[in-house]
C-alpha positions in Angstrom: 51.1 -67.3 -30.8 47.4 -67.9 -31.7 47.9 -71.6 -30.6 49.7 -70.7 -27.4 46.4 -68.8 -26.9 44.1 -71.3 -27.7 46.2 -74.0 -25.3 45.2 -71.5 -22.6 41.8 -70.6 -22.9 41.2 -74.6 -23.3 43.5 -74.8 -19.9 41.3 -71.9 -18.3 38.1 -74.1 -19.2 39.5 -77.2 -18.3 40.6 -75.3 -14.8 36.4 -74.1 -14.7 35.2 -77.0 -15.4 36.9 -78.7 -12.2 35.9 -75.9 -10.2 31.9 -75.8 -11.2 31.1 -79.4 -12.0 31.3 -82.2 -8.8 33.4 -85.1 -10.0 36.1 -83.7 -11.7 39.5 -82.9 -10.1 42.6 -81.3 -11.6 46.0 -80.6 -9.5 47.4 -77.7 -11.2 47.3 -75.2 -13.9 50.3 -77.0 -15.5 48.4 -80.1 -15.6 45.7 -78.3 -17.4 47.6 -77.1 -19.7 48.5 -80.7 -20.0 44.9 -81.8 -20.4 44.5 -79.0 -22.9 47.5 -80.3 -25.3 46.1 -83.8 -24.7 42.7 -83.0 -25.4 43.8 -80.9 -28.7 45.8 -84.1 -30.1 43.0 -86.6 -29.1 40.0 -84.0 -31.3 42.3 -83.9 -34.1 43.2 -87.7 -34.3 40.6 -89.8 -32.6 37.8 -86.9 -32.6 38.0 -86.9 -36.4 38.0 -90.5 -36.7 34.8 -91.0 -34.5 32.7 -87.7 -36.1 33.4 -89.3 -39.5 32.4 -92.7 -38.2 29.5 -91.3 -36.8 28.6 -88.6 -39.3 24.9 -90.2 -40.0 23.8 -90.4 -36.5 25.0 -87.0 -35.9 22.9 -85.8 -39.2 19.9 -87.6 -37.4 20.5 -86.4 -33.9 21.1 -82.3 -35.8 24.0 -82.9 -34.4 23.4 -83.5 -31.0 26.1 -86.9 -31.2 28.8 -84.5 -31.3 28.7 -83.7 -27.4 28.6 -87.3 -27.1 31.5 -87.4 -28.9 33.0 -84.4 -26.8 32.5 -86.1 -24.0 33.9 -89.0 -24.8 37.0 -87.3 -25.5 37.2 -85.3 -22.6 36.9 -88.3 -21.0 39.7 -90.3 -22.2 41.9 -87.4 -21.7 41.7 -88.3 -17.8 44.9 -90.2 -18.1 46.4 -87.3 -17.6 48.6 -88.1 -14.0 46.7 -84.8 -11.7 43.2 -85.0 -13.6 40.2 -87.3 -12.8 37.0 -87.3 -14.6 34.2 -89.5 -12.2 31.9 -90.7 -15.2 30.6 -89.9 -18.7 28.3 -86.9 -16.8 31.4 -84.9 -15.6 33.0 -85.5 -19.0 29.7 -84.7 -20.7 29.0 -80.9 -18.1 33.1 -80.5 -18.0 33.1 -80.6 -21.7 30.3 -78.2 -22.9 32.6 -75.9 -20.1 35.5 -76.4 -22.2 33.8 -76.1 -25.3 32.1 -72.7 -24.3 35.1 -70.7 -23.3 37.3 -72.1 -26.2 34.4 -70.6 -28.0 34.9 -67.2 -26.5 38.8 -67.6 -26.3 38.0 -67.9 -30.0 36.3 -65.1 -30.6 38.4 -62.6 -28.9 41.7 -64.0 -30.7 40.0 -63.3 -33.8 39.1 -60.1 -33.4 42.6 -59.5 -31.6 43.9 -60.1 -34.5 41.6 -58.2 -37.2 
């Protein structure tokens, strides 16, 4: 249930991020739930890989490399057929979006379940 939960809130930012930020488009809420599964699998495979890879510029930066990183992902997730992400700035603004109310989404499963 939690990760049914979690798909959606990424699916509700994904969904706010293509309303607020010029440049990226998504057809549906189905394909953001899409994007949301997609961009789930590509932070726990590819995501990993890179913030290992990358772990001493991130120290350097305080960790400022991992919204690069973000990004990045978000990014690549625009293979999606229905969702289109202009340039690394969209990715970069559509991902804090994402990021922010997964945050939240977070938070209130958590104390859902407490």
């Amino acid at each position: 249930m939690k990760l049914l939960l979690r798909i959606l809130f990424t699916a509700l930012g994904v969904l706010t991020a293509s309303a607020i930020v010029p440049g990226i488009g998504i057809a549906s809420f189905w394909t953001a739930v899409l994007v949301a599964i997609v961009l789930g699998i590509l932070n726990v495979t590819l995501g990993a890989v890179l913030k290992v890879l990358t772990l001493p510029l991130s120290l350097v930066t305080f960790g400022l490399f991992f919204l690069v990183i973000n990004a990045l992902m978000f990014w690549a997730a625009s293979f999606v057929k229905g969702f289109h992400v202009a340039g690394f700035w969209p990715a970069f603004f559509g991902s804090l979006i994402v990021t922010l109310i997964s945050i939240v989404g977070k938070k209130l499963i958590w104390e859902a379940s407490v």
